[in-house]
Structure formats: C-alpha cells, structure tokens
C-alpha positions in Angstrom: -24.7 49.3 54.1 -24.6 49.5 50.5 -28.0 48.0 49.1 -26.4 46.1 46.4 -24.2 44.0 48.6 -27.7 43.2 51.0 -29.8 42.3 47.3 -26.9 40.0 46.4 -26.6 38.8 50.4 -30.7 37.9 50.3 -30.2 36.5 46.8 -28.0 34.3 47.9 -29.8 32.6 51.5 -33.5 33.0 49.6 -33.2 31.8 46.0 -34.7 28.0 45.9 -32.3 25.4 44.1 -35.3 25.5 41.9 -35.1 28.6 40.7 -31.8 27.9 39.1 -31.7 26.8 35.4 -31.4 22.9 34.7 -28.5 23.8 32.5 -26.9 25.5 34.9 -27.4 22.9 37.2 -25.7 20.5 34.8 -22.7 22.7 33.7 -21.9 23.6 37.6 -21.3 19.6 37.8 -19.2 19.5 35.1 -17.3 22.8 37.0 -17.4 20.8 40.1 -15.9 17.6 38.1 -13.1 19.5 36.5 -12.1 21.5 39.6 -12.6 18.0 42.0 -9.6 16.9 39.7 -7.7 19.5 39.7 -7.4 19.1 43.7 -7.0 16.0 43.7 -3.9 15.8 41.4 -2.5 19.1 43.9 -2.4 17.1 46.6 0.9 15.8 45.7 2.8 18.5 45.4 5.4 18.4 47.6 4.7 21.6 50.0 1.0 20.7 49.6 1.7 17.3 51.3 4.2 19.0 53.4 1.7 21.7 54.6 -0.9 18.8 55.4 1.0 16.7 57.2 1.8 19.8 59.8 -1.8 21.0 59.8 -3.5 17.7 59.8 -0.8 16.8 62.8 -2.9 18.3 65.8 -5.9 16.1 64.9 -9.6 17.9 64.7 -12.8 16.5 63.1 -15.3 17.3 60.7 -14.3 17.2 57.0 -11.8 15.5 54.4 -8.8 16.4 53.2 -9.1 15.4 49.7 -5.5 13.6 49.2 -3.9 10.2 49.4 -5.1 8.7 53.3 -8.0 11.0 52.9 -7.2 12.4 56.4 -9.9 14.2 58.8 -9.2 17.3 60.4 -11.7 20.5 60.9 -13.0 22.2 58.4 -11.3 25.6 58.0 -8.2 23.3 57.6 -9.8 20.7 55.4 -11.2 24.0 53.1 -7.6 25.9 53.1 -5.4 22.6 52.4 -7.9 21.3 49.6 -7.6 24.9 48.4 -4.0 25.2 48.7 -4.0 21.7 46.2 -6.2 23.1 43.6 -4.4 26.1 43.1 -1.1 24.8 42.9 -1.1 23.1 39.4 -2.8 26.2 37.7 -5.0 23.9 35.8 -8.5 25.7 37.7 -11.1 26.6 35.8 -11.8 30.9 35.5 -14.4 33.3 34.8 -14.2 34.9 30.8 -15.0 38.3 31.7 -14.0 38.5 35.5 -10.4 38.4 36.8 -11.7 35.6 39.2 -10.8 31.5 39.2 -14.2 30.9 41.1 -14.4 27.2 41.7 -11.4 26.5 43.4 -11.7 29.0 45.9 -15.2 28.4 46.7 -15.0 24.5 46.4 -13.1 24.1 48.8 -15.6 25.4 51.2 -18.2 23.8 50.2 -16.9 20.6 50.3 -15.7 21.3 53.6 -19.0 22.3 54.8 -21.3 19.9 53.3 -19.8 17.1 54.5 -19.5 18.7 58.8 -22.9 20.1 58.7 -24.7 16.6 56.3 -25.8 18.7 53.7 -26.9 16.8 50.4 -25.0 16.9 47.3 -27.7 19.0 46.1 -27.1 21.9 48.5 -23.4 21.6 48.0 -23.7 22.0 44.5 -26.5 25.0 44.9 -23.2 26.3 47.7 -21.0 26.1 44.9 -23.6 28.3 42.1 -24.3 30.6 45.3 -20.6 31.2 46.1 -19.2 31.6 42.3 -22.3 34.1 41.3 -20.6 36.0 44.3 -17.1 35.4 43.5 -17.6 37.0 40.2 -20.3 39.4 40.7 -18.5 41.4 43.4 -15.0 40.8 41.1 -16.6 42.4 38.3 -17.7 45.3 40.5 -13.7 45.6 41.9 -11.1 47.8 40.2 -8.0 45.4 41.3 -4.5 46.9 41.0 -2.1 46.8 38.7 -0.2 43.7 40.0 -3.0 42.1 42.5 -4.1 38.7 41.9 -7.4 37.7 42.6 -6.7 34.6 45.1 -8.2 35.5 47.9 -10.3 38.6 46.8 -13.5 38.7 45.4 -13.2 34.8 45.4 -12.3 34.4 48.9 -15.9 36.1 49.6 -17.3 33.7 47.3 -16.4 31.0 49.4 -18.0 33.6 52.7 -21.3 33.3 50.6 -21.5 29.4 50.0 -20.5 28.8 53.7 -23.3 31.0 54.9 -25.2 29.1 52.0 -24.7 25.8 53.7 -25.1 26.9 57.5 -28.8 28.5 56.6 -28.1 32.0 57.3 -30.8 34.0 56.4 -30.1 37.0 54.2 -29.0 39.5 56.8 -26.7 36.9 58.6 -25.3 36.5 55.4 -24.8 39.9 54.8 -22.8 39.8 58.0 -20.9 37.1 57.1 -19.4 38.7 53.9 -18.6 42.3 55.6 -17.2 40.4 58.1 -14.9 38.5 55.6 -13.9 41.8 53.8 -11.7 42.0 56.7 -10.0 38.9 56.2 -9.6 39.8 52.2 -5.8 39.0 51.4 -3.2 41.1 49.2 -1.2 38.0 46.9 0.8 39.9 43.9 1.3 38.5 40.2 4.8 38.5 41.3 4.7 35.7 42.9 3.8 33.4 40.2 6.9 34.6 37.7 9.5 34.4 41.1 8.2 30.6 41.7 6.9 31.8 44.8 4.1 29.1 45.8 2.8 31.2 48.5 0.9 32.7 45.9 -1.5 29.4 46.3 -1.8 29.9 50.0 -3.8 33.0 49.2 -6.3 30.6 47.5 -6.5 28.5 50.0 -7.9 31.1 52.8 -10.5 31.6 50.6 -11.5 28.2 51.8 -10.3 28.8 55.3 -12.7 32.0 55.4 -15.2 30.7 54.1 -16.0 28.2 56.4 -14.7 31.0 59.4 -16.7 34.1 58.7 -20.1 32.7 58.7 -19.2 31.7 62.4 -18.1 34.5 63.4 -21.8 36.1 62.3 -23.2 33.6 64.2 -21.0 34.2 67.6 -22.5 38.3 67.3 -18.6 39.9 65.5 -19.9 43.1 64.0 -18.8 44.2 61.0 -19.1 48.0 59.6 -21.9 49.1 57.0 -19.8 49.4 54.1 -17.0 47.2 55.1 -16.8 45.3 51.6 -17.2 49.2 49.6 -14.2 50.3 51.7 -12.2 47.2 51.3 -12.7 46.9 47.6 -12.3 50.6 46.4 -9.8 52.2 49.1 -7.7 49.2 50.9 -7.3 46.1 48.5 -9.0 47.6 45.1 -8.7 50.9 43.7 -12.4 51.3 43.1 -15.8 50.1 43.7 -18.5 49.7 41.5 -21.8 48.6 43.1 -24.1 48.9 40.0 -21.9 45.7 38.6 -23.0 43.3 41.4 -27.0 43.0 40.9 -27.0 43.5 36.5 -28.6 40.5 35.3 -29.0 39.2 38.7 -31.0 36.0 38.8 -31.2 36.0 35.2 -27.7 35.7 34.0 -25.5 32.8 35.9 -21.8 33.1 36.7 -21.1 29.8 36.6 -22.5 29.4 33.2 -20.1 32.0 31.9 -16.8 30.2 32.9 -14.0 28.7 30.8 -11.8 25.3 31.6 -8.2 25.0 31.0 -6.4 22.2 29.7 -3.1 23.6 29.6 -1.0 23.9 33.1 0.4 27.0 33.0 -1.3 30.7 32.9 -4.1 31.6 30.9 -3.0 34.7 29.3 -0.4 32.6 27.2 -2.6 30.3 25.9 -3.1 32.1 22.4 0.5 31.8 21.9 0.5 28.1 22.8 -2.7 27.9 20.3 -0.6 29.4 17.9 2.2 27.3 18.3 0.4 24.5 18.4 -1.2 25.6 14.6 2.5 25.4 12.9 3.4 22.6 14.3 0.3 20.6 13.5 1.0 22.1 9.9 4.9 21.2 9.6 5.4 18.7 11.9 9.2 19.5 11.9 12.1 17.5 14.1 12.4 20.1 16.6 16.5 20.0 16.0 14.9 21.6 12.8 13.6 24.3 14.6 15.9 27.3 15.0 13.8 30.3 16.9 10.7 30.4 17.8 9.3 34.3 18.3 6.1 35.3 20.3 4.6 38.7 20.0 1.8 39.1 22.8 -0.1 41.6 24.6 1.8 43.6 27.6 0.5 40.9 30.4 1.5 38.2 28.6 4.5 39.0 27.4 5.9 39.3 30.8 6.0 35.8 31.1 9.4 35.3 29.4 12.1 34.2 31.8 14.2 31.6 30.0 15.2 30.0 33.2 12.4 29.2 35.8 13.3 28.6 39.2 11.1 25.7 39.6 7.9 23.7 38.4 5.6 27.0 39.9 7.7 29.7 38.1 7.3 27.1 34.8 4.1 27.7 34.8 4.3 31.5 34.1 6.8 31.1 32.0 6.2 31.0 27.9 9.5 29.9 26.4 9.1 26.7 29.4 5.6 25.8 27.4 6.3 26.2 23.9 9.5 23.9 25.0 7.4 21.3 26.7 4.7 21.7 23.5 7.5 21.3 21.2 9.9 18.4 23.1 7.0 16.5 24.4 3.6 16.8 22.5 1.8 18.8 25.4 1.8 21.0 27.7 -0.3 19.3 30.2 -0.1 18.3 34.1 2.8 16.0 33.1 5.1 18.9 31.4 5.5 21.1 34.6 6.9 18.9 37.2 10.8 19.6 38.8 11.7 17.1 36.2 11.2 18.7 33.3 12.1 21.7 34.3 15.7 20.7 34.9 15.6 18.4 32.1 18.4 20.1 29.8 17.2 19.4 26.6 14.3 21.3 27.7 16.5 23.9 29.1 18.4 24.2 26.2 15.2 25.0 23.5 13.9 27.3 25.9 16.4 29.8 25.1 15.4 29.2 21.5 12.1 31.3 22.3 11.9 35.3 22.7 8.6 36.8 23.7 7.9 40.5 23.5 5.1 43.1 23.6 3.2 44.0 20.1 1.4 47.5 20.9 -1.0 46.4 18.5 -1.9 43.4 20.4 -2.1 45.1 23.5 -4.5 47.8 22.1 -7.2 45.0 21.5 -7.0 43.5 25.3 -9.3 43.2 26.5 -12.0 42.3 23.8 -9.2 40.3 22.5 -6.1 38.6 24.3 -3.9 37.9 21.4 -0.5 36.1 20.0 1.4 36.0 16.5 3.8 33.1 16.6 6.6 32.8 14.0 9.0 29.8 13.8 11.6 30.1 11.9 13.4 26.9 10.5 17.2 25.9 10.1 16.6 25.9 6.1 15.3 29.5 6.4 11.7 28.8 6.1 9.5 31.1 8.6 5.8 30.4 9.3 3.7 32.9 11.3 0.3 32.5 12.7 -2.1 34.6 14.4 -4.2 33.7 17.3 -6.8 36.3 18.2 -7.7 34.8 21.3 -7.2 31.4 23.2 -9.0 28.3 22.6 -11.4 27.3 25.5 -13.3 30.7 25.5 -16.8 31.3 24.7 -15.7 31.6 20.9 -14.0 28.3 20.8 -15.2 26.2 24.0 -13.4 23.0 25.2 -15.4 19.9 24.2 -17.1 18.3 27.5 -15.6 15.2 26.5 -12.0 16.9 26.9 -13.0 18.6 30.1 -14.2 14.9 31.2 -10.9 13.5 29.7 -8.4 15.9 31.9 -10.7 15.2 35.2 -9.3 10.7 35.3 -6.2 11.9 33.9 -5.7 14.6 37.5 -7.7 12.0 39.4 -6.0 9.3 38.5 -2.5 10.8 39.9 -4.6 9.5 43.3 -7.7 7.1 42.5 -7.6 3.9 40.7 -9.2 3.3 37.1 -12.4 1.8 38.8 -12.1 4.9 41.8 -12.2 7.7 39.1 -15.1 6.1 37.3 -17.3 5.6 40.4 -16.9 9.4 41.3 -17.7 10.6 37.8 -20.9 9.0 38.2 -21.5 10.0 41.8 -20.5 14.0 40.5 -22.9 13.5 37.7 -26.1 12.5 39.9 -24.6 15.0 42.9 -28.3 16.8 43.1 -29.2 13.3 43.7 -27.3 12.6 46.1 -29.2 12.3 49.7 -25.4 13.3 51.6 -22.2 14.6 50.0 -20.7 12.2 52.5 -21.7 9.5 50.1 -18.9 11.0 48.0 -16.8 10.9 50.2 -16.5 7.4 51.5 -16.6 6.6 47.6 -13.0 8.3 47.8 -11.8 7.0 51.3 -12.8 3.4 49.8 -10.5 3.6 47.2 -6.9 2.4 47.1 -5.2 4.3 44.9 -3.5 3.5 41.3 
C-alpha cells in the first residue's frame, strides 16, 4: 500500500484534537453552522421528503434524520438522506483550490455517527476536520475527468475517514476502511446538473452512506487490496494519481481552513458573472423593462451553463441566464429564487431569454488562477455598461463576512426551526467542543416546533 495513504490513514486515528489549531477549531464551527443549514432547508425538497419517507418507512435505530419530525432510522440512512438534503439546494460550502464540497459529504457522517456511537460534540467536530483534511487531500492528489463531479469521490472517502474517526479505529484499521471504500467510490457526471437530473445529489449522499459502512466492514475482517485507492483514483474513476499531493503540508496546513461559503444558490463557477451583474446594477439601478440584453462572456466551464429554459428548480441552478433573471426581477439570487415557482414564473421566463452567455478564450486561458466574467448590459436608450469580474466574491481574495455566513444559516434553518429554535442551536454549534454529547444537539432540534 502506498505510504502516503497509511501517513494520512495514522494522521487521521493518532492526531489529538489538541493538536489542531484554535482557529481552526473555530472556523470548522462556523463550516459546520453554515453546512447544518444548508441540510436543514434540503430537507424539503420534494424528492428529499419523498426519498425519506420510503427509507425511513422500515423503521431502524440510531441517528436523526435532520428534517421536519426529526425521524430515527440507522445510521447509513440517517447519513445518505441528510446528505441527499444538503446537496440538493447547491448552497454547500467548497474547497478554493480542490474540486471537492467537503462538508456536506462528510457531515453527514459525522452527525450520523456521533450521535449512535455518544460521541461529544468535540469529537464530532474533530470527525468533521479529520474527514475534510481527507476529502481534499486525496482530491487534490486525483486527476478527475473531464465531465466527473466530485460527489461521491474524494469526498465520499472523507466521510470513510471521519467514520473510522468516530468508531476509534486505529491507524491501520483506518487505512482499511478507506481502501475498502475506494470500492464503493461512485461515477456522478456534470451532466446531470445542466439536464435537472437530481440524482446527481444522490451521489452526495452515499458519501454519508459509506462513511458510516466502510469502517464496519474493516471491523467485520473485508479485505481490501494494497493500492486499492491508487488504482481507483488514477485508472477506474480518475485519470491519474498523484500521491506526493496527499501528505504536503500535512499537519501544518488545514483543509478546512482553506474553504469558501456560498451565498448564492446556484453553481459556483457563475458567480463572477453574477458579481458582475450585480456591480451594474448597484451602479444604474435601472427598471429592468429598461434593460434590453444582458451579455456574459465567461470561461469554457462556465459558459456552458446557458440554457434559457431549465427544466426545473435543479437544472435552474446551473443555469446563468435563470440567475441574472432572478438577480434582476427579484433582488437576489438566494434559496428563495430557485424554487418550481420561479422557475415557471413567466416574467422570469421571459428575461431569461434576454441573456446570452458565451466562451471568451481569454478568460478561459487564466482558469485556473483566475475564474473570470465580463458582463455588459445594454439599455433600451442605447447605453451599454461593461464590467469585469476577475474572480467571484467569497474566495480567499474577497471572503464572505462571518456575519453573512451566520445570516444565510437562520434564513435555511428557519425554512424548519422557529426564531427561538434557530437561535438556541447557533449557540449550541458555537460551544459544540463543549458539548459533553452531540445528542444534546439533537434533542435541542427534536424539541422544537417548527416556524
């Protein structure tokens, strides 16, 4: 076996929670916040509550679904439902220099597991560093192709790590535990997301589902091969491997502290645009009848998110002429501007095919030190206004104000808890390392009664 993956392995079930930073410590709260109510506003998507209800109907014990009722059920379904919500509103935080939305893929397992095996909110959290420093360590050593997503790649064996965190598998055991769930590493395409095709979220979810599975099956003696994460990685799922990525820094560089939050719901590689957009705007504040184009030159990844006409509220997401619409016809483009509502609403329908999106070389040729959009809105008096954004707001050159990130967590959470709910589990996230039993936290959100 490859000695990178057994150094990260033993970094993982050895390093104290001690040994971690006390800012990193704070910010993975604040990651844990954010991403908390980002599930909890999921859970109410239609074929989120529709896949729950089936999955929670044959009963089991153990762990929360974290969703109106608060249901019990086991905890590989607990993990893969309350990953399935968090993915489905693409407001999840991500990683700035891994393809790799961390949290919500290895949440899910953690919460799962802390609360079945009685773990403290402090060795939930520490699950939830463990599990991300994997998540991105091993995405950064993965050449992913061309049209792979990363749910349920190198996140789903971040989730591995932080279940085999919580279960006390020693460093070998833990080893085992993520060759094993190579195996179970899934194959979601970007295609999915422009076709509306929310199955794409059910590849986040295993990540939960595995990560509370694999560690078991270390446990019950299932042997896994030497190289099994090598071979999955660079030949079956990934076109190349790079070992050298997973251990630089290690122990003195945190993932987690190297993450960026969205507040936009819809994909991140169309932000700059909606930056842009939102610079004009600001600047004229025209009556959008007075708007007659608006033209978006982006880099090639982004510009393929231009269909006029998205099939439903999943396919909005992905699609730019939808957001600048939303930003334009309703102030934001927030949790509230991607529902099957506004998609069909027609005035929104109608300025949608008021925006054009193409690919700018140029642009492309700095991805991906930079990730940019020029934005040009031309009025009905003739008067054009272009701006330039090199990169989106909310990365590590222009970082989202904790008190906005703090802001978008009651707005989710209050699509379930009441005024008085949301505030109580702010304050229980914020003293989690405090917290003797993450099952405190939970019977703060099974005593609440909703909005």
């Amino acid at each position: 076996m490859g000695k990178a993956i057994e150094e990260l392995a033993h970094f993982v079930a050895r390093t104290p929670w001690e040994a971690i930073p006390g800012a990193v410590q704070t910010h993975a709260k604040l990651v844990l916040l954010d991403t908390l109510g980002v599930i909890l506003a999921g859970s109410v998507q239609p074929e989120v509550a529709g896949a729950r209800a089936r999955l929670t109907a044959t009963g089991g014990r153990g762990a929360t679904v974290y969703a109106p009722g608060w249901p019990a059920t086991d905890p590989r379904t607990a993990a893969l439902l309350n990953g399935l919500a968090g993915r489905s509103i693409e407001l999840c935080e991500g990683h700035r220099y891994v393809s790799c939305q961390g949290a919500v893929q290895v949440l899910p397992t953690a919460l799962a597991s802390g609360e079945w095996l009685d773990r403290s909110g402090r060795e939930t959290l520490a699950a939830l560093i463990f599990g991300y420093e994997v998540a991105a360590r091993l995405g950064a050593g993965l050449t992913a192709r061309r049209i792979a997503h990363q749910n349920g790649q190198a996140p789903l064996l971040g989730a591995v790590a932080a279940g085999a965190r919580l279960r006390g598998l020693a460093g070998d055991q833990t080893s085992l535990a993520l060759r094993i769930g190579s195996v179970l590493v899934l194959t979601p395409g970007y295609t999915n997301a422009v076709a509306g095709a929310t199955a794409l979220n059910v590849a986040g979810g295993m990540s939960g589902f595995a990560g509370t599975l694999a560690p078991e099956l270390a446990l019950a003696g299932v042997a896994a091969q030497a190289d099994a994460i090598e071979e999955s990685f660079g030949q079956l799922v990934g076109d190349g491997f790079r070992p050298e990525a997973v251990t630089e820094e290690l122990g003195q560089r945190w993932e987690i502290a190297r993450n960026y939050f969205r507040l936009r719901a819809c994909c991140n590689p169309i932000y700059a645009a909606l930056d842009a957009l939102e610079d004009i705007l600001t600047e004229l504040r025209p009556h959008p009848a007075s708007i007659e184009r608006i033209d978006v030159a982006t880099y090639r990844f982004a510009a393929n998110m231009r269909e006029p006409n998205p099939v439903n509220y999943f396919a909005a997401k992905y699609s730019l002429p939808h957001a600048a619409a939303a930003l334009v016809l309703r102030g934001n483009a927030g949790y509230h501007a991607f529902t099957e509502e506004v998609v069909r609403d027609p005035a929104i329908g109608a300025f949608r095919r008021r925006v054009t999106v193409r690919e700018d070389p140029d642009l492309s040729a700095s991805v991906p030190r930079l990730k940019p959009a020029r934005v040009t809105v031309t009025l009905t008096d003739g008067r054009q206004v272009t701006r330039l954004r090199e990169s989106a707001r909310g990365d590590y050159r222009d970082p989202y104000r904790e008190s906005e990130v703090r802001s978008k967590f009651r707005e989710l959470a209050g699509v379930v808890l009441s005024a008085a709910g949301v505030a109580k589990v702010e304050r229980l996230v914020d003293g989690l390392d405090e917290l003797p039993r993450l099952g405190d936290l939970v019977e703060a959100l099974r005593e609440d009664h909703g909005p």
